[in-house]
KOLNU-432538 format. One record per residue: residue number from 0; x, y, z of N, C-alpha, C, O in turn. Coordinates in steps of 0.001 Angstrom, whole numbers, plus 500000, padded with zeros to 6 digits. Example, Ala and Ser with C-alpha at 12.3 -4.5 7.8 and 13.67 -1.06 7.14 Angstrom:
# KOLNU-432538
- num n_u n_v n_w ca_u ca_v ca_w c_u c_v c_w o_u o_v o_w
- 0 513190 494310 507800 512300 495500 507800 513200 496700 507800 514236 496681 508465;
- 1 512850 497750 507080 513670 498940 507140 512900 500030 507870 513409 501138 508039;
END
This chain:
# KOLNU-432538
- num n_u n_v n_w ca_u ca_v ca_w c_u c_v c_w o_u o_v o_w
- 0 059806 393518 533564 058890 394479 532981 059585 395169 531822 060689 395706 531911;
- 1 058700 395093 530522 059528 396107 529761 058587 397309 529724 057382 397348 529974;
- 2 059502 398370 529316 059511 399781 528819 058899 399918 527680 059852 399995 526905;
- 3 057484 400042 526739 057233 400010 525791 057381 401414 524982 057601 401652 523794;
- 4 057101 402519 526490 056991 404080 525909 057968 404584 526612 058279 404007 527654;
- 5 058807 406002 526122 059067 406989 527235 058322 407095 528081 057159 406691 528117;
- 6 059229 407952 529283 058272 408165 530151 058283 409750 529407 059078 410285 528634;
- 7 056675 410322 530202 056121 411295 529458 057564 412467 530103 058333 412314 531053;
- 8 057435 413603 529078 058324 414723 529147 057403 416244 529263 057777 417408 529407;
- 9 056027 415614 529127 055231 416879 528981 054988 417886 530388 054803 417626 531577;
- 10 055080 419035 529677 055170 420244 531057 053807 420587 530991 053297 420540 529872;
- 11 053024 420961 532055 052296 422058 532076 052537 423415 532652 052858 423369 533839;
- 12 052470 424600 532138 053201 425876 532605 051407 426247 532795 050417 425848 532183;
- 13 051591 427169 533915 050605 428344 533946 051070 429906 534185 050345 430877 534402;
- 14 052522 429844 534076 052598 431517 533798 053126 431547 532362 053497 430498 531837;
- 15 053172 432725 531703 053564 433553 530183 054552 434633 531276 054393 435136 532388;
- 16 055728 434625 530114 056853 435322 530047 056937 436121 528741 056575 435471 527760;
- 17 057315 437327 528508 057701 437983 527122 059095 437312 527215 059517 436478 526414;
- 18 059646 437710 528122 061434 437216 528111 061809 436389 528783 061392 436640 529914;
- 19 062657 435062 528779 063370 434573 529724 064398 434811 529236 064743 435155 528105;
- 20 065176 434507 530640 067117 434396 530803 067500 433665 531494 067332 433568 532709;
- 21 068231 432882 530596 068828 431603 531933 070246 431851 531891 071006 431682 530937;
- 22 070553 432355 533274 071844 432661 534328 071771 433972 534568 071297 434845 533841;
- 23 072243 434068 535582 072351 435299 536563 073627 436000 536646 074104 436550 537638;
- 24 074105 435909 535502 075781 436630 535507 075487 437956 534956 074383 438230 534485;
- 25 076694 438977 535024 076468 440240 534676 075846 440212 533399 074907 440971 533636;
- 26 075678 439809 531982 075242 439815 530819 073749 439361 530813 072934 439750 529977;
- 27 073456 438432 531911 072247 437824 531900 071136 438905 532249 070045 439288 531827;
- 28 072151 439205 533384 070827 440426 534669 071324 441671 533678 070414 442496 533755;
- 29 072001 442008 533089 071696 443332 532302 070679 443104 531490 069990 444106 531299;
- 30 070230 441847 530774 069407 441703 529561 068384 441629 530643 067526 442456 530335;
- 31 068100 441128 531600 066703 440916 532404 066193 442737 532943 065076 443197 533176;
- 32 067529 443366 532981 067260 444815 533133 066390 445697 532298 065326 446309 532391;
- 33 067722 445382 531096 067299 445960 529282 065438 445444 529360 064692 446423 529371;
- 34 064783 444189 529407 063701 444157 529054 062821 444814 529887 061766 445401 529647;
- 35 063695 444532 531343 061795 445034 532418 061876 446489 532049 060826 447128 531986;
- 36 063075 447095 531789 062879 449071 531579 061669 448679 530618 060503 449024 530811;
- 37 062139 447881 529522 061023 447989 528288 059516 447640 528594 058695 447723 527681;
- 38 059209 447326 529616 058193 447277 530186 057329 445664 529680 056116 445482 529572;
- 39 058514 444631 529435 058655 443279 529117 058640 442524 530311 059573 442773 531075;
- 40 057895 441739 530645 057571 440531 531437 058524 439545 531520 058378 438586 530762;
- 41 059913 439561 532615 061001 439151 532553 060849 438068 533489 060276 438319 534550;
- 42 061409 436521 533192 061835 435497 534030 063232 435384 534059 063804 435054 533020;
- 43 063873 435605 535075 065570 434667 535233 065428 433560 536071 064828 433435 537138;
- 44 066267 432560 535218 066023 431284 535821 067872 431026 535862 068804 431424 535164;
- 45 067768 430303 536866 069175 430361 538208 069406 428976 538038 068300 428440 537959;
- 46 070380 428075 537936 070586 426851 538152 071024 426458 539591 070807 425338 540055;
- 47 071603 427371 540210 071932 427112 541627 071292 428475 542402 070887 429557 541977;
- 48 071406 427862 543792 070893 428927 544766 071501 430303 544430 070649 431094 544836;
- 49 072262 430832 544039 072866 432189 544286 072878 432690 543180 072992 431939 542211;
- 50 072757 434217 542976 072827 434893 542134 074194 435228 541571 075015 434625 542262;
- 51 074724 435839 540739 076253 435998 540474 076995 435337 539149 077929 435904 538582;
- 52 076580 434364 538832 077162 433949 537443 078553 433436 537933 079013 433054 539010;
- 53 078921 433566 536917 080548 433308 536506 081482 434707 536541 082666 434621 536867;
- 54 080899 435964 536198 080851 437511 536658 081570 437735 538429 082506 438461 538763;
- 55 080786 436889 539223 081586 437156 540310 082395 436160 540346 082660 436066 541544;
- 56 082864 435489 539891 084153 435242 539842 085465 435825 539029 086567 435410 539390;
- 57 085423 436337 538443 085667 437170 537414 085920 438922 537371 086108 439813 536543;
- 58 085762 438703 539122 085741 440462 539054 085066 440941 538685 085469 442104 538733;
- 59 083716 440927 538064 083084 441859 537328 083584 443025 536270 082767 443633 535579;
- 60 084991 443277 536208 085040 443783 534898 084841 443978 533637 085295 443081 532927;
- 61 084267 444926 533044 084015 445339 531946 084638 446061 530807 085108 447108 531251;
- 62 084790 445981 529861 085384 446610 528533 085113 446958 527979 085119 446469 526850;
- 63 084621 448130 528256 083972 449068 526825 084579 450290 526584 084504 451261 527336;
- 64 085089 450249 525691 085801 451869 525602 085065 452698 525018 084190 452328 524236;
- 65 085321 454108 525328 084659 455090 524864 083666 455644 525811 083180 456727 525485;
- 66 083213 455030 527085 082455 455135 527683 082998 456744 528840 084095 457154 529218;
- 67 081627 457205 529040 081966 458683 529781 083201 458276 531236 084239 458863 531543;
- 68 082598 457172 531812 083770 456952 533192 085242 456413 532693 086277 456830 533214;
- 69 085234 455675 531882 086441 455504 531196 087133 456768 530779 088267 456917 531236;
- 70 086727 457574 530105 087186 458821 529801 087408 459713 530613 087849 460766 530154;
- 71 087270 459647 531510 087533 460785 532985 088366 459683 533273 089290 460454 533014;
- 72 088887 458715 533533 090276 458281 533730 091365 458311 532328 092296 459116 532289;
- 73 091188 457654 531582 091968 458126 530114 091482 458964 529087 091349 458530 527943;
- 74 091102 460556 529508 090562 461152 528415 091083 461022 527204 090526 461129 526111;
- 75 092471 460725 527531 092639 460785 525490 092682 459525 524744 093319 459291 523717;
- 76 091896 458732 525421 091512 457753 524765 090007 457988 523906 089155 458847 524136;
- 77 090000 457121 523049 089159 456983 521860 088619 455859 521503 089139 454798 521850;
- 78 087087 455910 520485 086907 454527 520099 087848 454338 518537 087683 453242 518003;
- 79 088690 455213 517885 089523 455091 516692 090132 454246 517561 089942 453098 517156;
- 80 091010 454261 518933 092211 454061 519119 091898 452381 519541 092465 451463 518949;
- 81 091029 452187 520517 090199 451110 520919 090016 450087 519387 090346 448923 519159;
- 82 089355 451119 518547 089641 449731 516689 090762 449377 516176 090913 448425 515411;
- 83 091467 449994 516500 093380 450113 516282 093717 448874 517165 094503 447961 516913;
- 84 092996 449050 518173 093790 447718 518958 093271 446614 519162 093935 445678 519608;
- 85 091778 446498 518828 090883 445761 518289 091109 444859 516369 090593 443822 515950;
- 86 092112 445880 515642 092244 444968 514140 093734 444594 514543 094491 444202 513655;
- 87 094101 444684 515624 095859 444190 515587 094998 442815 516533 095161 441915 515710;
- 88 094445 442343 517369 093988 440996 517745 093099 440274 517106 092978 439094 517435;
- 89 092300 440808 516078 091209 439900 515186 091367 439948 513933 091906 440952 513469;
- 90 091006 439041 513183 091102 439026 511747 089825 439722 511205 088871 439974 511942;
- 91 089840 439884 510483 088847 441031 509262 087472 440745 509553 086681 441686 509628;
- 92 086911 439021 509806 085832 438551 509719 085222 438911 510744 083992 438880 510781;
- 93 086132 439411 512000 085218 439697 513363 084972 441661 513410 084544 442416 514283;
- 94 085409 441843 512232 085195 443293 512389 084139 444160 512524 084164 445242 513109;
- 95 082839 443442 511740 081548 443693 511853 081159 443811 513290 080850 444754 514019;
- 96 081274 442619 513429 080887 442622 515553 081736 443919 516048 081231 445010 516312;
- 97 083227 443574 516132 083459 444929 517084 083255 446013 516780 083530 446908 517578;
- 98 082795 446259 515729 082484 447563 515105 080997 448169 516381 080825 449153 517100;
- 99 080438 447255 516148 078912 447150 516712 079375 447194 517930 078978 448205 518509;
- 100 080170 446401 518682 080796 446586 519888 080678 448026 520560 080018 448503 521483;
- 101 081888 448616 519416 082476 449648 519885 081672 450819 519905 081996 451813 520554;
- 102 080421 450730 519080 079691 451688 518879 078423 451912 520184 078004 452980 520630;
- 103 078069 450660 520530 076924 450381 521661 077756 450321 522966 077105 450678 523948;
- 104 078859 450007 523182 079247 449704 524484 078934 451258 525227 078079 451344 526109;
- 105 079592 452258 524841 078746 453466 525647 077498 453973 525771 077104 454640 526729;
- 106 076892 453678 524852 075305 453505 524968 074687 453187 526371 073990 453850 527140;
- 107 075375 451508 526427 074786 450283 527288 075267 450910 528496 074410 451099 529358;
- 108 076949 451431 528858 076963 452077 530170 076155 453542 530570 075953 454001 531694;
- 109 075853 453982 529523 075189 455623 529864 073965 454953 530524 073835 455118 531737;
- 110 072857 454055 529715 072053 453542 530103 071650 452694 530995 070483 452401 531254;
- 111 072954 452145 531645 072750 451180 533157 072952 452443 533957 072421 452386 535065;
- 112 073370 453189 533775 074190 454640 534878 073094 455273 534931 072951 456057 535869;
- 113 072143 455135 534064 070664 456016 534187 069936 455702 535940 069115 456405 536529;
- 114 070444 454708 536308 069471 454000 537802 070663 454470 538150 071768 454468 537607;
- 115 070100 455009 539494 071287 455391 540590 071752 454509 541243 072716 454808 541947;
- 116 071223 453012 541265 071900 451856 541851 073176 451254 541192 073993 450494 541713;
- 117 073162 451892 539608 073788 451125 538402 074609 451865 538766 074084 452978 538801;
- 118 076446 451964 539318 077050 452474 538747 078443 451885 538726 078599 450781 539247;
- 119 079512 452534 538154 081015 451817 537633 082099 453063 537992 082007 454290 537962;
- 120 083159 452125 538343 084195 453220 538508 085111 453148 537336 084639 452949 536217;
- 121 086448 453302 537528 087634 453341 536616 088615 453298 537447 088848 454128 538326;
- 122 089261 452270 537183 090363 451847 537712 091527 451444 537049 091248 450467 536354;
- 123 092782 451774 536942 094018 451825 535849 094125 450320 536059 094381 449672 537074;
- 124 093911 450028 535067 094262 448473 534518 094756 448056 533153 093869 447931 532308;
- 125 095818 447849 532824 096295 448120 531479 095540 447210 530616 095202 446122 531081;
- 126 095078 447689 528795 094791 446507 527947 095791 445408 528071 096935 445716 528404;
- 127 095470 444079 527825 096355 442757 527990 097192 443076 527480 098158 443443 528149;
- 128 097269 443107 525826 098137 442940 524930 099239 444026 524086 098899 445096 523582;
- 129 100352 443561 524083 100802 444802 523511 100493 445021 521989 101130 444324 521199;
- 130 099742 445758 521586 099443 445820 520336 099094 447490 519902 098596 448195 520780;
- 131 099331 448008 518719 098801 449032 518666 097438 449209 519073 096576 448335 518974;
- 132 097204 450752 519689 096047 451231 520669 095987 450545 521652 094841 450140 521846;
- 133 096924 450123 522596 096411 449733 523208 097087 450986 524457 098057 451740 524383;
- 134 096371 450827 525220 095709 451650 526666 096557 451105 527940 096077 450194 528616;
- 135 097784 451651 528254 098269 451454 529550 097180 451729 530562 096972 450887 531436;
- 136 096627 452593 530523 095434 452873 531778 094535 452366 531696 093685 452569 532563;
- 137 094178 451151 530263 092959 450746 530480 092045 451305 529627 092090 452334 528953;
- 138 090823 450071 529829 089632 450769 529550 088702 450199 530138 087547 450425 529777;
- 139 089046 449089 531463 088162 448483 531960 087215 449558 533122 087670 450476 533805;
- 140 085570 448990 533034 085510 449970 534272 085108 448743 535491 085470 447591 535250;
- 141 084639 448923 536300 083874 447935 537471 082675 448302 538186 082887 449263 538925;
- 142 081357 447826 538227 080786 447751 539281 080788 448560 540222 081432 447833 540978;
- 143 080560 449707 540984 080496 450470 542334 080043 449992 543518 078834 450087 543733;
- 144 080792 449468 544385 080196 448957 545411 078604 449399 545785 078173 450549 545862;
- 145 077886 448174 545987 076333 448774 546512 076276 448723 547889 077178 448268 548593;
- 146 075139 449223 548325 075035 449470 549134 074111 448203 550020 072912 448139 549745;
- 147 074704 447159 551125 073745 446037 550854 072245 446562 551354 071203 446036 550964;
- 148 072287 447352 552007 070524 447435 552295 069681 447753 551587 068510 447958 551906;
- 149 070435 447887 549913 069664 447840 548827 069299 446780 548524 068308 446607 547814;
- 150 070059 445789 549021 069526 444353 547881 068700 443928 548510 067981 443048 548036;
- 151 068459 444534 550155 067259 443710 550379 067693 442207 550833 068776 441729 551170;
- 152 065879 441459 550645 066010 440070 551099 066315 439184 550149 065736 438101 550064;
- 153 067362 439610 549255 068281 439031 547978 069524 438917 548648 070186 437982 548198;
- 154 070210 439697 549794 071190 439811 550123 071950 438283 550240 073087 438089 549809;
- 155 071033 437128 550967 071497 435920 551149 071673 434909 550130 072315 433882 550353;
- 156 070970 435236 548705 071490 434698 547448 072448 435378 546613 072314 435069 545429;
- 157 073336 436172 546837 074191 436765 546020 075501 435839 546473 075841 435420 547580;
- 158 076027 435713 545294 076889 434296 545354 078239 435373 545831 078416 436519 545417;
- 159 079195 434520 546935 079994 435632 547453 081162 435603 546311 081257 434761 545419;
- 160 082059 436751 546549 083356 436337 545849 084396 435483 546688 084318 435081 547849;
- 161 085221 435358 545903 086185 433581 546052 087487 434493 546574 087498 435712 546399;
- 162 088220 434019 547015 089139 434124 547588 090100 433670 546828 089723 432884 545959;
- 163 091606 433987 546882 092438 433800 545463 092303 432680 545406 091783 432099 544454;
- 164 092870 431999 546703 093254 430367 546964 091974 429414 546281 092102 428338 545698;
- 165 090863 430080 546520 089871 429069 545530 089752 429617 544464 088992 428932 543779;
- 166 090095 430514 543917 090197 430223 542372 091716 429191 541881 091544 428720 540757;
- 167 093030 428810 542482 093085 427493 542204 094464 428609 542055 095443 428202 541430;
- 168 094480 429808 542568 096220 430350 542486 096989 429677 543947 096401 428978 544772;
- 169 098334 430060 544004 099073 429487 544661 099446 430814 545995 099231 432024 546079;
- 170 100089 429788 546863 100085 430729 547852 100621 432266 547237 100960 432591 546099;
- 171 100547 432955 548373 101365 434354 547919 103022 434764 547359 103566 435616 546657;
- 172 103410 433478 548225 105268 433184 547646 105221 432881 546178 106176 433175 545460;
- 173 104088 432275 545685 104147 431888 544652 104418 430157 544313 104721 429562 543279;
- 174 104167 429742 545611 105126 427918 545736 103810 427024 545251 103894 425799 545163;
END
């Protein structure tokens, strides 16, 4: 038998979305957040059973300096000091972005912190690199433990976290 045509590729949809998002990692479900506040008709679409992204693997840490919880752990930190240590790792061309970065990242946490479910701590974690501005204490914040009888009957798709040994580190001796 031959093949004269494709086989057909055509979809029929019967729902409308204002927004989709495909993946469920912290960046994804904040943007699926950002739209439903806006009162936008949000789809997230999941490639596997569990919610979580690449985010829970990853710790969920975040980097935004300047932000109010960051600052109650390193008050004398700054977003000057944060661009200081931001033009000693990038060249000139990425300056536009972190500029924009540096300016919205407290925005975006004031505004997830607005829901009392949304919230982040501060925890001393030094910037990576030694470079000017950079932040022995950090500027990462994290996630606040929830509470699970919030999540509800979501609880059984939230993708768990990994254990060191499966992220692919070595025993604790180090062997």
């Amino acid at each position: 038998m031959t093949r004269t045509e494709p086989p057909s590729t055509a979809h029929t949809w019967d729902e409308e979305y204002d927004v989709v998002v495909v993946g469920s990692g912290g960046g994804a479900l904040t943007a699926a957040y950002t739209a439903g506040t806006e009162g936008l008709s949000t789809l997230v679409l999941e490639k596997t059973g569990l919610f979580g992204g690449v985010t829970s693997y990853a710790g969920a840490a975040v980097w935004f300096p300047g932000n109010a919880i960051e600052l109650e752990g390193e008050p004398d930190d700054s977003i000057d000091l944060a661009r200081e240590y931001l033009s000693h790792l990038l060249d000139d061309s990425a300056k536009a972005h972190y500029e924009t970065y540096l300016q919205t990242g407290p925005e975006l946490v004031e505004f997830l912190t607005a829901h009392p479910d949304v919230q982040f701590t501060w925890n001393k974690f030094p910037d990576y690199f030694e470079r000017p501005g950079r932040r022995t204490g950090g500027r990462s914040i994290w996630p606040a433990p929830l509470d699970s009888t919030r999540v509800g009957d979501f609880l059984p798709f939230l993708r768990p976290a990994l254990a060191l040994t499966a992220r692919g580190s070595r025993t604790p001796t180090g062997r």
